[in-house]
C-alpha positions in Angstrom: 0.3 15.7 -76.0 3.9 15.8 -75.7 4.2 18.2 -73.6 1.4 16.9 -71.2 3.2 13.4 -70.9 6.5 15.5 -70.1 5.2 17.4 -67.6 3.4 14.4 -65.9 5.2 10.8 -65.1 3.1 7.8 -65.9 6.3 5.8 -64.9 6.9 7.2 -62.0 2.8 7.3 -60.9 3.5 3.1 -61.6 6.2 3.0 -59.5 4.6 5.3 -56.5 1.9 3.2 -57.0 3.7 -0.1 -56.5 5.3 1.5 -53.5 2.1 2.7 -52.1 0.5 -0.4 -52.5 3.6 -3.0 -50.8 3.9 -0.5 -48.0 0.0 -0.5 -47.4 -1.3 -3.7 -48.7 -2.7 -4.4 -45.5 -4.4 -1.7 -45.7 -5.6 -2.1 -49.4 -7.0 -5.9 -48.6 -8.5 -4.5 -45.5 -10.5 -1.7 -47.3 -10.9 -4.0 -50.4 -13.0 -6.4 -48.1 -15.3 -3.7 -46.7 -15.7 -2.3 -50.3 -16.7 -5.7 -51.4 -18.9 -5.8 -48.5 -20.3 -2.3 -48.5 -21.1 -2.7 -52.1 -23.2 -5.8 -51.4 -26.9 -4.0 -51.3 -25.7 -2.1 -54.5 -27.2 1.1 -53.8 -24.0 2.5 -51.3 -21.7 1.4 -54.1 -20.7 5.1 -54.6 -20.7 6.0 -51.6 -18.5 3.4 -50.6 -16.1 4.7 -54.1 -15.9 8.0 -52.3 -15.2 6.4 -48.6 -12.2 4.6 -50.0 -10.8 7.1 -52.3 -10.6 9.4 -49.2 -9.4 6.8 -46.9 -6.3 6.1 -49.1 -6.2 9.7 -50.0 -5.8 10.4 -45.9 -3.3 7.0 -46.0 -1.2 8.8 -48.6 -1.4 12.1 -47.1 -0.5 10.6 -43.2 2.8 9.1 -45.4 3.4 12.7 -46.9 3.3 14.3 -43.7 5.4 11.8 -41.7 2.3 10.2 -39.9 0.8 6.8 -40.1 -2.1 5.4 -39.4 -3.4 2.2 -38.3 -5.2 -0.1 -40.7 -8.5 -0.1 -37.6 -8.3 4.0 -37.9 -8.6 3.3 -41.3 -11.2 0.8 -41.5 -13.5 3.0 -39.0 -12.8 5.9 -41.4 -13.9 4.1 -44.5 -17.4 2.8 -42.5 -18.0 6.2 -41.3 -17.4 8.2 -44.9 -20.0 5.2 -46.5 -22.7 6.1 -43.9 -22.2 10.2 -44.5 -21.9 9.7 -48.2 -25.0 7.7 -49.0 -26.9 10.6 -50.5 -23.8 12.1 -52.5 -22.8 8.7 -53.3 -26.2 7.5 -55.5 -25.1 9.6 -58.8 -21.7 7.8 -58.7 -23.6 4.3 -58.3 -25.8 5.4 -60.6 -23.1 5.8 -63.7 -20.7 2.8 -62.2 -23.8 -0.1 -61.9 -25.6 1.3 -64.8 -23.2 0.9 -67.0 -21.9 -2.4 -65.7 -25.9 -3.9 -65.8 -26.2 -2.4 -69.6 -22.8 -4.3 -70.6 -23.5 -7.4 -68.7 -27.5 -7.4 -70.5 -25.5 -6.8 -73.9 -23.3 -10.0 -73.4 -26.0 -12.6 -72.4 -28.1 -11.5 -75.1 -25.3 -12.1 -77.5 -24.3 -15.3 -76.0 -27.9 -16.4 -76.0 -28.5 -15.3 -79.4 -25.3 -15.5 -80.7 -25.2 -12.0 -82.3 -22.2 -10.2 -83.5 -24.2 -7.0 -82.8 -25.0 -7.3 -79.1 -21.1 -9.3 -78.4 -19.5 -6.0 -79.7 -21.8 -3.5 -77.9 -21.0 -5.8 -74.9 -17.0 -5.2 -76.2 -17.6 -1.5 -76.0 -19.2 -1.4 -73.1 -16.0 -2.7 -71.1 -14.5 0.2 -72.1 -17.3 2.4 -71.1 -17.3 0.2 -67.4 -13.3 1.1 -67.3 -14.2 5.1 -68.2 -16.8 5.0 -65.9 -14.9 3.6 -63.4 -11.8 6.1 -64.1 -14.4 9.1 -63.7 -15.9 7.8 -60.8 -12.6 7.7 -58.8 -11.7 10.8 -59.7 -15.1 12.5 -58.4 -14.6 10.8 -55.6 -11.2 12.3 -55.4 -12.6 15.7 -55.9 -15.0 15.3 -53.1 -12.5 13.9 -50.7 -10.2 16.5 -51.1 -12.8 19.4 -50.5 -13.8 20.8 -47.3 -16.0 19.0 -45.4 -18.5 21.9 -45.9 -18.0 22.8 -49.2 -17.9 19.4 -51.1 -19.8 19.3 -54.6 -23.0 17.1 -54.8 -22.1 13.6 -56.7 -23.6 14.9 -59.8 -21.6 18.1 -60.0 -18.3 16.0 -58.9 -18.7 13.6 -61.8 -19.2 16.7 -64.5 -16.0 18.4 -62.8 -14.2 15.1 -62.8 -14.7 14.3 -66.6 -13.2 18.2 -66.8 -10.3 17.7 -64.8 -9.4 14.3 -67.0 -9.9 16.0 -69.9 -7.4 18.4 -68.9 -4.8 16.2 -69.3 -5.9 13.8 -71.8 -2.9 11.5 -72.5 -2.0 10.9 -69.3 -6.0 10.2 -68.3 -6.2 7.4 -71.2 -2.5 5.8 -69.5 -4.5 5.6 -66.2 -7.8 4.6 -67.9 -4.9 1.6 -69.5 -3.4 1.2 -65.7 -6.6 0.5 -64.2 -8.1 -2.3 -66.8 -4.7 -4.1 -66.7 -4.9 -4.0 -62.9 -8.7 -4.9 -63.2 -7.2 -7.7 -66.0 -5.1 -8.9 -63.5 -7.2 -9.5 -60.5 -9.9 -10.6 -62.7 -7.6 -13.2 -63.7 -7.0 -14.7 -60.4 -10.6 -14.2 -59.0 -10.2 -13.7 -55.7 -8.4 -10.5 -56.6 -11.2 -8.8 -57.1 -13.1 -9.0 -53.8 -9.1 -8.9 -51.7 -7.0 -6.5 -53.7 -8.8 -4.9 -57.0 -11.0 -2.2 -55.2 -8.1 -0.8 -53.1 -5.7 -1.0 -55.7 -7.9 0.9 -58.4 -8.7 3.8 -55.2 -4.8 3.5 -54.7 -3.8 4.4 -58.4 -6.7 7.7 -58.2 -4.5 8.7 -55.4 -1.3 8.9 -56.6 -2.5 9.8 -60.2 -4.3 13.1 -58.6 -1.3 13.7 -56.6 1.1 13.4 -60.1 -1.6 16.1 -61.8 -2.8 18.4 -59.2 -0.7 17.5 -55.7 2.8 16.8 -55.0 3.6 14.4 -57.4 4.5 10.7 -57.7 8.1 10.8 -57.1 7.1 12.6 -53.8 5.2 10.0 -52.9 7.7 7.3 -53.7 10.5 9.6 -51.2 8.0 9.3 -48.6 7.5 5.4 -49.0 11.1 5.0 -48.7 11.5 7.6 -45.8 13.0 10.1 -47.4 10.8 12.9 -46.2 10.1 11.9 -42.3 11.4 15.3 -40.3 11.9 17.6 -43.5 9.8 19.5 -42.3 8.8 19.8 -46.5 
C-alpha cells in the first residue's frame, strides 16, 4: 500500500483536478447540462457516462498536446458519442440506475416503516452507488481511450475496469473518497448536481487514469499553466 500511494499522487490528481476544472468549467457546466439532459429517458444514462468521460478525456488530451477546443466542438462531440454508444452504454446504465433504484427502494421503505434494517441497507447502498459510480467512469475511460474499432463491449469494460482499480487499490478507495465528497458537495447546494457534479466526477476519472496509466497529474497541472505549449514533449 505504501508503495502504491508513493508511486501515485492523490494530492497532486486534487490539484490537476482543480486546475482542470477552473480552466474548463465552461466546459464542465456545458457537458454537465447535456448529461443531465441526456440522462433524462434513463436508458442512455451510460451511454451518456461514456460520451462525457471521452469528451473530457479529448479536453484533457487537446491541453496535453497544446491544442484547445471549443466548448460547441465539445458539446457536438458529447451528442455524437451518446447516439454511437447507446448499445455499449446499457450494461453501464444497467449497474449505475440499478443500484441507485435498489438504494433509493431501501430508504423509503425504512422511512415508511421505520426499520433500522432497511435505513442501514439504504446506508450501504450509497457506498455501493459511489463504487458503482467509480467503476462506471473508469469503463468508460477504458472504452474512450480504445480504438474506435477495437473498443470492449460495456460488459467486458466494466469487468476490466473493476481490474484496473483493483490494481491499485489505495489510491482507487482515495478516488472512490474524492468523488462522494464532490458528490457531498454539489448535493449540498442542489443545483450542483444538474450544473457541475456530472462533469466534475468525468473530470476527476480523467486525470486519475492519467496519474495511473498516462502522463500523470503533475503533467497535467504544467499544461494548465502553460508550461508544456511548444515542447514539443
Amino acid at each position: 500500500m505504501a508503495d502504491e500511494l508513493d508511486s501515485l499522487h492523490p494530492v497532486a490528481t486534487l490539484a490537476a483536478v482543480g486546475r482542470a476544472a477552473y480552466d474548463e468549467l465552461v466546459t464542465v457546466v456545458v457537458l454537465s447540462l447535456l448529461f443531465s439532459l441526456a440522462a433524462v429517458p434513463v436508458v442512455p444514462v451510460g451511454a451518456a457516462i461514456i460520451a462525457l468521460v471521452g469528451t473530457l478525456t479529448g479536453a484533457v488530451g487537446d491541453e496535453l498536446d497544446g491544442r484547445k477546443g471549443s466548448e460547441r466542438q465539445r458539446g457536438a462531440a458529447f451528442l455524437r458519442e451518446v447516439r454511437r454508444q447507446l448499445r455499449r452504454g446499457l450494461p453501464l446504465t444497467g449497474v449505475t440506475v440499478g443500484t441507485v433504484a435498489v438504494t433509493a427502494v431501501y430508504y423509503l421503505l425504512g422511512v415508511g416503516t421505520r426499520s433500522g434494517t432497511f435505513l442501514l441497507g439504504a446506508t450501504i447502498g450509497l457506498y455501493a452507488v459511489v463504487l458503482a459510480t467509480v467503476v462506471a467512469l473508469r469503463a468508460s475511460s477504458l472504452i474512450a481511450r480504445a480504438p474506435p474499432d477495437r473498443q470492449p463491449s460495456g460488459g467486458r469494460a466494466l469487468r476490466d475496469a473493476a481490474y484496473h482499480l483493483l490494481d491499485t487499490p489505495s489510491f482507487s478507495v482515495l478516488v472512490a473518497v474524492f468523488a462522494a465528497i464532490v458528490s457531498g458537495l454539489c448535493l449540498a447546494t442542489g443545483v450542483g448536481v444538474v450544473l457541475l457534479l456530472p462533469g466534475l466526477l468525468g473530470l476527476l476519472e480523467v486525470v486519475a487514469f492519467e496519474e495511473v496509466s498516462g502522463a500523470g497529474a503533475d503533467r497535467v497541472v504544467a499544461a494548465y499553466r502553460g508550461e508544456l505549449r511548444g515542447d514539443g514533449r
